[in-house]
Steps between C-alpha positions, in 0.01 A plus 500: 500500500267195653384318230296298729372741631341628135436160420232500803359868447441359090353181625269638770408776188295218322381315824329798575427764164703759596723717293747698609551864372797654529655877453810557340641632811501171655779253585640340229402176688158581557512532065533082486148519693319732261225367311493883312795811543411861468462834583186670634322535202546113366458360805181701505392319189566180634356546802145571309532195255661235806288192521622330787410439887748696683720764356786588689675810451920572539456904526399722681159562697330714275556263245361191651186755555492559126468129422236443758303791410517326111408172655279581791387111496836370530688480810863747464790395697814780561779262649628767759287747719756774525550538081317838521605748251552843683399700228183375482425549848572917421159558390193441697089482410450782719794745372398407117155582577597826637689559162210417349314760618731786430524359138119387446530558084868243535544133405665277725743287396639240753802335430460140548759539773226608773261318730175385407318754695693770292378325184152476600470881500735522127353565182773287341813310603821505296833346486865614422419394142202611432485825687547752195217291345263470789582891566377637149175241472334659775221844377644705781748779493603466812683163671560442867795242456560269841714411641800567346620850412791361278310331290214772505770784405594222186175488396429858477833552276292260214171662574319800433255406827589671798622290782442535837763293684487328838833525695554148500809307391682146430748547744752268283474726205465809665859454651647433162704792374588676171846432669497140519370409158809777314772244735348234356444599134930644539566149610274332176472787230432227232148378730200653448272621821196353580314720781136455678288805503477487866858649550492901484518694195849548502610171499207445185682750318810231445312216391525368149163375604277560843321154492286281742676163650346300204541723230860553605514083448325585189729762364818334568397196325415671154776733483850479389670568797711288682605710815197669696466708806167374726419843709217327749499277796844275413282167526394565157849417349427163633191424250687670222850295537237172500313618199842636306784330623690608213443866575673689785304693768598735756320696783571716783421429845112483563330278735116411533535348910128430446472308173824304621328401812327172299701223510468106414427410835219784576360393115473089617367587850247778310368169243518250813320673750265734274678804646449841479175534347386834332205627629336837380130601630277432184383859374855635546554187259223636236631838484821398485453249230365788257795716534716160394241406236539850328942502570450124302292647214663820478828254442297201216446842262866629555640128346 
């Protein structure tokens, strides 16, 4: 690890007012840089509270549009071009609006894992956390879910609502099998199994809990276990050995190549140079920003 390296990226952090936001599917490296960890939700909520210059965001792109659409006056850096989750990219304006109008008497709920153009035309945005929540606080019976059918055919097992499901899909959780996680739980029958509700129902059906990255943080820090299975992309194990080094954590094989494409270099040159700057037209920011506003809300009454 370069600790000069951090030293400059923290130094050039108060030169200029930026804070650096980082998912838990980041390098552990990029963690010593992080003015603020999280998942999609929390850094969500930080995003709308930040009070600084520049915010530059470890992630992926659909995060870094979150933040700006939060903080339209601020100026929101994503370190590497390329960090472009393909899931998000499954759903376009143009094929939601033609859902819309075979479902005209549905809600639409975006998962925050979608452009800003999808957003725009959502009635509210959720996360992995706050799904079930976001789900059941809308007036309609009827929910088109995008972009992700795994998480959409969760939801519908803790709601009465009918869900209509887009045929998205993580492709990291989606390749996790029931398989995998019964090797791993013969090879550690004393842990207990942590599993995101983006993997498909099968897999759900072995957790001890189905949790999102932060909760999963959250739940292995309150309970008494000391041996826990992490069923999501394997770079969460690294936040949860440097939170609970006196716990053990395991996880199968389960790679994000976008979120791993930030690295220290690509965060210094991003701070440095002012590089890549977020840029989304300004209604698409307006409509988008109400669809965040009511995910945020929907979330304050649920604590």
């Amino acid at each position: 690890m370069d600790l000069k390296l951090i030293d400059k990226i923290n130094r050039l952090k108060k030169e200029k007012n930026a804070v650096i936001l980082v998912h838990n599917y980041q390098r552990p490296e990029i963690y010593r840089v992080a003015d603020f960890i999280g998942d999609s939700l929390e850094l969500s909520r930080e995003a709308a509270k930040i009070d600084a210059d520049i915010i530059v965001f470890c992630g992926v792109d659909f995060m870094a549009e979150s933040a700006k659409i939060l903080n339209p006056e601020k100026k929101v850096l994503i370190p590497v071009k390329g960090a472009e989750c393909p899931m998000a990219g499954m759903v376009t304006r143009q094929e939601l609006l033609n859902l819309k109008r075979q479902h005209p008497r549905a809600a639409v709920v975006s998962y925050v894992n979608t452009s800003a153009e999808t957003k725009a035309e959502s009635d509210i945005c959720c996360t992995s956390s706050n799904c079930i929540e976001v789900v059941n606080s809308v007036p309609e019976k009827e929910v088109i879910f995008v972009p992700d059918e795994n998480l959409a055919k969760y939801v519908q097992t803790k709601t009465d609502k009918r869900i209509i499901p887009w045929k998205g899909f993580c492709y990291v959780h989606a390749k996790i099998t029931a398989e995998q996680v019964r090797e791993a739980k013969g090879l550690h029958p004393e842990a207990k199994v942590l599993v995101h509700p983006e993997c498909p129902l099968d897999v759900i059906a072995l957790a001890d809990k189905v949790c999102s990255t932060s909760q999963m943080l959250y739940y292995a820090k309150e309970d008494e276990a000391r041996k826990f299975i992490i069923i999501t992309e394997h770079g969460m194990v690294e936040r949860l050995k440097l939170e609970m080094p006196e716990k053990k954590f395991y996880s199968i094989v389960a790679t994000c190549i976008q979120q791993k494409k930030n690295t220290l270099p690509a965060v210094l040159r991003s701070i440095q140079e002012e590089v890549y700057p977020v840029e989304i037209d300004d209604e698409i920011i307006k409509r988008a920003r109400k669809a965040l506003d009511r995910m945020l809300e929907v979330s304050r009454k649920s604590d």
